[in-house]
C-alpha positions as CSV (number, residue, x, y, z in Angstrom):
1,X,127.5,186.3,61.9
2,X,124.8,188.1,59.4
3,X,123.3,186.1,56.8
4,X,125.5,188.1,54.0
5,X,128.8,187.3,55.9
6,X,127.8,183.1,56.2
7,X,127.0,183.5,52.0
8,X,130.0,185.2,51.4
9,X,132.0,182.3,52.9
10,X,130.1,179.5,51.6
11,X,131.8,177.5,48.7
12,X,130.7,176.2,45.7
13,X,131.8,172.4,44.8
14,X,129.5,171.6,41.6
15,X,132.3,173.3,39.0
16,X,132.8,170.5,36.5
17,X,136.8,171.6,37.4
18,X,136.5,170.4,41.0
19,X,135.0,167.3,39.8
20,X,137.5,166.5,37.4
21,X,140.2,167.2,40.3
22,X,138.1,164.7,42.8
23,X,138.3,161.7,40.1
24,X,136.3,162.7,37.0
25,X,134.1,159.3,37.4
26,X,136.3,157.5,35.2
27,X,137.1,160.4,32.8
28,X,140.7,160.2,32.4
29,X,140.3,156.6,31.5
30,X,138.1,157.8,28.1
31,X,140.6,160.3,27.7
32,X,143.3,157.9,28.1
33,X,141.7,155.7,25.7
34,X,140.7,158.1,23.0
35,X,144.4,159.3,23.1
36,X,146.3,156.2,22.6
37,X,143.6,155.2,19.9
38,X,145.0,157.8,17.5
39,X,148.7,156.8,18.4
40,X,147.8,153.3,18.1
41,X,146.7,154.3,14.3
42,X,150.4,156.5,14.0
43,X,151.9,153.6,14.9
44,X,150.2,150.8,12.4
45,X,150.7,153.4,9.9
46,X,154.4,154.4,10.3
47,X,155.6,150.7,10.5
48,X,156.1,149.7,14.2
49,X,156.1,146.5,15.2
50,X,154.1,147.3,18.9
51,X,150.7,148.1,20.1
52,X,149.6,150.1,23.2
53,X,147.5,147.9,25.1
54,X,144.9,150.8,26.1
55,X,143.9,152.1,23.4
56,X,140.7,151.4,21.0
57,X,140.7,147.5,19.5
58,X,138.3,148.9,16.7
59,X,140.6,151.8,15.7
60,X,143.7,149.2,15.7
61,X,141.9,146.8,13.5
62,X,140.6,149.4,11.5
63,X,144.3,151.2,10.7
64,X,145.4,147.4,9.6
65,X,141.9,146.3,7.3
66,X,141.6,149.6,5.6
67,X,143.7,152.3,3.5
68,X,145.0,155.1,5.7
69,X,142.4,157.7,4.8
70,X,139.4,155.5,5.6
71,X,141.7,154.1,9.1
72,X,142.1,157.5,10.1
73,X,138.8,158.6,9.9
74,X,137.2,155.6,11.4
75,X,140.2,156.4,14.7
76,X,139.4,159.9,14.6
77,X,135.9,159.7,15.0
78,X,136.5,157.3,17.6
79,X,138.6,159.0,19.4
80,X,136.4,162.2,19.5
81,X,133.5,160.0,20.6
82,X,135.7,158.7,23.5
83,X,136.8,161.9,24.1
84,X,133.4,163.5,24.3
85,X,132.4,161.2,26.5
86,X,135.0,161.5,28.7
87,X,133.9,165.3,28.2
88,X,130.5,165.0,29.8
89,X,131.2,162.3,32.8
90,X,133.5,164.5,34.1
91,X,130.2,166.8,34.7
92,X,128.7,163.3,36.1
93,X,126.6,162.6,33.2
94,X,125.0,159.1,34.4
95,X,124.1,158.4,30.9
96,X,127.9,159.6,29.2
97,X,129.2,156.9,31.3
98,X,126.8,153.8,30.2
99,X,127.2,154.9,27.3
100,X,131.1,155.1,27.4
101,X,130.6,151.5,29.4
102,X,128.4,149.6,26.3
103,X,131.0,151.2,23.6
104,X,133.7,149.8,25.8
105,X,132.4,146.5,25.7
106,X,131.5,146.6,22.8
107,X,135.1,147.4,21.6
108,X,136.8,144.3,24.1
109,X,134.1,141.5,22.0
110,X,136.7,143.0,18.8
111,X,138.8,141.9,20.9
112,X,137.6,138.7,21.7
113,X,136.9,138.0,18.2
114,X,140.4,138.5,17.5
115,X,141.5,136.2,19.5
116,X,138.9,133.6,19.1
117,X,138.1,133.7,15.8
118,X,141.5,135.0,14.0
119,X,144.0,133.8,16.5
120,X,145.7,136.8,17.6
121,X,146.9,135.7,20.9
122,X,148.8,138.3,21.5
123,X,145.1,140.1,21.9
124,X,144.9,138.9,25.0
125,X,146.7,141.7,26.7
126,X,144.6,144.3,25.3
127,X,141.4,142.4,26.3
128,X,142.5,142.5,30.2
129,X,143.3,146.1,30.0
130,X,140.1,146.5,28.7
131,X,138.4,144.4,31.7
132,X,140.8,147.0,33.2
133,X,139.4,150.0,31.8
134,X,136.2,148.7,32.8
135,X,136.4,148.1,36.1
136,X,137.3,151.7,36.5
137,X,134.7,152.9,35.0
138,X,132.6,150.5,36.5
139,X,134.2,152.1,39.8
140,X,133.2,156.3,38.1
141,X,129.6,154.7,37.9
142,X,129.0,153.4,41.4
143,X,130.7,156.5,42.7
144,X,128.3,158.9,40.5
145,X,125.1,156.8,41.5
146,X,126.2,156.8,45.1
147,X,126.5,160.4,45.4
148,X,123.0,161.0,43.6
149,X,121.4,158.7,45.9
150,X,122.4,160.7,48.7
151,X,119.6,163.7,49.7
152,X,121.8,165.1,51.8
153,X,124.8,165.7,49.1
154,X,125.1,169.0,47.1
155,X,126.0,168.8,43.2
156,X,129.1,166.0,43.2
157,X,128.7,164.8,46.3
158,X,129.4,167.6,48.0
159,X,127.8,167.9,51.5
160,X,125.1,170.7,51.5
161,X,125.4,173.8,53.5
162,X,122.6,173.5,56.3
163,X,120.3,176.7,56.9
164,X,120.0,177.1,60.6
């Protein structure tokens, strides 16, 4: 085979699309979270009695502590934050998903504060989805770093083609 034959049938694995398809790092879990965030808010706000357990603590708390406008806002910009997040780890953006991790945390100590400090026992479902949530994206950052730390991996892990 000629040189211009063998580059012709090499393949090209660093499109952020073939990442998202081999596990997104953890993506779909921001997604996931920024999603049920907002219907978490449509819920508080259109009387329901229920919670989804995924979503954002912050943004649930929010829609019952302030007027609509002010509870929509705070969930929207949330949920874009989440979502943008979720945006750039799915291109294996180390620092997207620390980031995404800290805000996380951040967002199950509402949580804990809820139940600690206010009460709200039935909190405690929502903080072990978060430790859920967590571990997954715990699981997105050991699988980024592992496939950066090895030389002989192309862009997402991806073994590179070998020059004879």
């Amino acid at each position: 085979m000629s040189d211009a034959s063998t580059s012709e049938e090499q393949t090209t694995y660093d499109t952020p699309a073939q990442a998202q398809t081999r596990g997104g790092y953890g993506s779909g879990w921001l997604y996931l979270v920024a999603a049920l965030s907002i219907l978490n808010t449509a819920i508080v706000f259109f009387g329901g009695e229920f919670s989804l357990i995924f979503g954002l603590t912050s943004a649930l708390v929010a829609a019952y502590i302030f007027d609509a406008a002010l509870a929509i806002g705070i969930t929207v910009v949330l949920a874009a934050l989440f979502g943008g997040l979720g945006f750039a780890v799915a291109r294996a953006n180390q620092f997207a998903l620390i980031a995404a991790l800290v805000l996380y945390l951040a967002d199950a100590a509402v949580g804990a504060w809820a139940v600690l400090i206010v009460g709200d026992s039935s909190m405690l479902l929502d903080l072990g989805a978060h430790l859920f949530v967590l571990w997954g994206l715990i699981q997105g950052l050991r699988q980024m770093r592992a496939e950066s730390a090895d030389p002989a991996a192309g862009a997402f892990g991806v073994p590179a083609e070998q020059d004879a």
